[in-house]
C-alpha positions, -999 to 999 in steps of 0.1 A, spaced: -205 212 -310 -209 228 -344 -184 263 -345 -199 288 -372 -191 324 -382 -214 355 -395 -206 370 -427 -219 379 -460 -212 363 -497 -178 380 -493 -163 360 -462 -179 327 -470 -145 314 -490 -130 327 -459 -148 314 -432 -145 278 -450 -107 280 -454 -107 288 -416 -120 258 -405 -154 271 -395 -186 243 -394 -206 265 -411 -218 302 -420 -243 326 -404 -257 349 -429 -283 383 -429 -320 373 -446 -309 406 -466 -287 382 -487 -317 364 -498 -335 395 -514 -372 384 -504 -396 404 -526 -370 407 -551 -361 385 -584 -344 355 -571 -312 368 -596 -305 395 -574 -299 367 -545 -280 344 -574 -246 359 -557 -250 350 -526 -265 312 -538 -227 312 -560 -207 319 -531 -227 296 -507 -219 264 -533 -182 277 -541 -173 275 -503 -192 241 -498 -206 258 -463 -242 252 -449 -257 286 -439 -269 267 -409 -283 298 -396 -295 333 -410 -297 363 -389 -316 399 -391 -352 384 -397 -371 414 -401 -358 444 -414 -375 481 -399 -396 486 -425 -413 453 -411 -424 457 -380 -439 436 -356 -450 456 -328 -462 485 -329 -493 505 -347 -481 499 -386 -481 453 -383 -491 440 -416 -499 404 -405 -499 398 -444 -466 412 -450 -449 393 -424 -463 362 -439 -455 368 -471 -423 376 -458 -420 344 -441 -433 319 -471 -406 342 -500 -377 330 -470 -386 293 -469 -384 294 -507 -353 303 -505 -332 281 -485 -339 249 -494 -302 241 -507 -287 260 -473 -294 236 -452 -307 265 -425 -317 250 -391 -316 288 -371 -336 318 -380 -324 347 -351 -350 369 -344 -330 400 -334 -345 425 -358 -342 454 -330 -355 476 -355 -382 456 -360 -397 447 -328 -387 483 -309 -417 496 -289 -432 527 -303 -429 554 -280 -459 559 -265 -472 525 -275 -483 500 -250 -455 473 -233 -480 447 -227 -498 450 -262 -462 448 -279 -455 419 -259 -490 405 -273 -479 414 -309 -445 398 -306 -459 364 -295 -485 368 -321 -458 373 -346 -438 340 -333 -467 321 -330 -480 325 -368 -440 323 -379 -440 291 -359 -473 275 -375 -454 286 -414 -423 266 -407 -437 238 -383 -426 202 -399 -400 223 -421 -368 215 -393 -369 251 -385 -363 266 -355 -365 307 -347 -343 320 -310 -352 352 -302 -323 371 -293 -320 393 -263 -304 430 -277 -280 455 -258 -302 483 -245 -285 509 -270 -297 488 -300 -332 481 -292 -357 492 -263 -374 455 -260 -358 420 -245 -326 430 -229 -317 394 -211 -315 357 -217 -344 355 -191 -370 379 -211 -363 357 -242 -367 323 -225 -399 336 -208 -414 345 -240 -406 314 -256 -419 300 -231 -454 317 -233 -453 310 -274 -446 273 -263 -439 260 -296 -414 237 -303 -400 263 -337 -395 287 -311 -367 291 -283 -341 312 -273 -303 326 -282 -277 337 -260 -250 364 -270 -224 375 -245 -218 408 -263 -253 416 -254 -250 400 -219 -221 419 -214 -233 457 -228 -266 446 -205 -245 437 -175 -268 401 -176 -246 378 -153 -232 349 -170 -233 330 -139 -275 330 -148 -266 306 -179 -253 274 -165 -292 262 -152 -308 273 -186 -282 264 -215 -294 233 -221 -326 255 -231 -308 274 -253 -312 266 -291 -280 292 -307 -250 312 -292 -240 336 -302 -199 351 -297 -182 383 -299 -150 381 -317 -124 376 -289 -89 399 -284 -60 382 -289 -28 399 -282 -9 409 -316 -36 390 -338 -70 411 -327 -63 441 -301 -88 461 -285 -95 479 -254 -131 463 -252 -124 425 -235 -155 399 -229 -152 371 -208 -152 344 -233 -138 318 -208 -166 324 -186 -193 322 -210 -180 291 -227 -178 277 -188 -211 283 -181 -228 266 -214 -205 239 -210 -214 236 -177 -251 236 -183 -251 209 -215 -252 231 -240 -238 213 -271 -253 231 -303 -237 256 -326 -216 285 -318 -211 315 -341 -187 343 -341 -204 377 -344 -180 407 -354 -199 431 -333 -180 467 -333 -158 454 -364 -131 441 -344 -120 419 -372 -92 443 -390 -82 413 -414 -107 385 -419 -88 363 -439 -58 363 -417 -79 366 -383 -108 342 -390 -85 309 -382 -70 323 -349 -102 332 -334 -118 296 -344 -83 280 -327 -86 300 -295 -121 292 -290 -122 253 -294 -94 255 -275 -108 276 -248 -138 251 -248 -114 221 -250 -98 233 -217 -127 242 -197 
């Protein structure tokens, strides 16, 4: 079991000196299509805090889309190839295919042609990093983010019809939970699951919030099921107040949490 946490050039000393396996960063910090200077910062604090980015998240931003009647197959690619130049000192495994504003249906525009478009798109991202160690998880989004693949099911079954080896499926019990997806549903599929992702937990007088996931729960069920991959924290809702005091308590409860189960 790998434990990770997402953040940006500024947390990555932090998430280090918490004790963290490894980072999860946004593509954005990469600045595809832009000089590779302006991504030089990010590079600097990636070496300084000795963390593999192990896995990047946000694949495509909205002005890329993937479904809908504006797809520039060209784009995407070129998208695609500037990324892979990118990270060859981050050691990146994971690319998450969230991107909500990305793959969001058109209104108007037909479900089973975006569906068509979406495994297009992983299919051509899957022959572009095939033999590269890659591997892309389409991750299922609350239904107030994005309008398109809602559970851990939906994902599975369209990595499933991609059937590619670069292509599987994440979990993320923030999403599960704002989409009432029963965790119970993970235990016979974890061991199918490629990344997990974790809201950031409360913890009386450390992080306090009126919002509670079952972490115990969902750590039960992918134990449960053999999953044994990597883990990251995801602040959803900004629920870290104080990073650099917080980061380490989180890491503690959760291994420990796992440890017990």
């Amino acid at each position: 079991m790998r434990w990770g946490c997402c953040g940006d050039s500024e947390r990555l000393q932090a998430i280090a000196g918490a004790g963290y396996d490894y980072a999860e960063s946004p593509v954005r910090a990469l600045c595809i299509g832009k000089p590779v200077s302006d991504a030089q910062p990010f590079f600097d604090a990636a070496r300084a805090s000795r963390l593999s980015i192990e896995a990047l998240n946000v694949f495509v931003s909205a002005e890329q889309p993937i479904v809908g009647p504006n797809v520039n197959e060209e784009d995407l690619r070129s998208h695609v190839h500037g990324l892979m130049a990118r990270i060859e000192d981050l050691n990146t495994s994971i690319i998450v295919l969230g991107s909500g504003g990305a793959r969001a249906i058109p209104e108007g525009w037909d479900p089973q042609t975006a569906r068509d478009q979406f495994v297009s798109f992983c299919s051509l991202v899957a022959d572009l990093v095939a033999d590269t160690g890659l591997t892309i998880v389409i991750e299922p989004l609350a239904e107030a983010v994005c309008n398109y693949i809602h559970t851990v099911g939906e994902a599975l079954d369209l990595a499933d019809e991609v059937d590619r080896p670069e292509v599987a499926a994440l979990a993320d019990l923030y999403h599960m939970h704002m989409n009432d997806d029963p965790i119970e549903n993970l235990a016979p599929v974890a061991n199918r699951l490629k990344h997990v992702h974790l809201p950031v937990p409360t913890l009386p007088g450390v992080i306090d919030s009126d919002l509670t996931f079952d972490h115990s729960g969902y750590l039960a069920a992918l134990k449960a099921g053999g999953y044994d991959d990597r883990i990251s924290v995801e602040d959803n809702g900004r629920r870290f107040t104080d990073f650099d005091l917080q980061a380490k308590p989180v890491l503690d409860y959760l291994k420990q949490t796992w440890d017990s189960l």
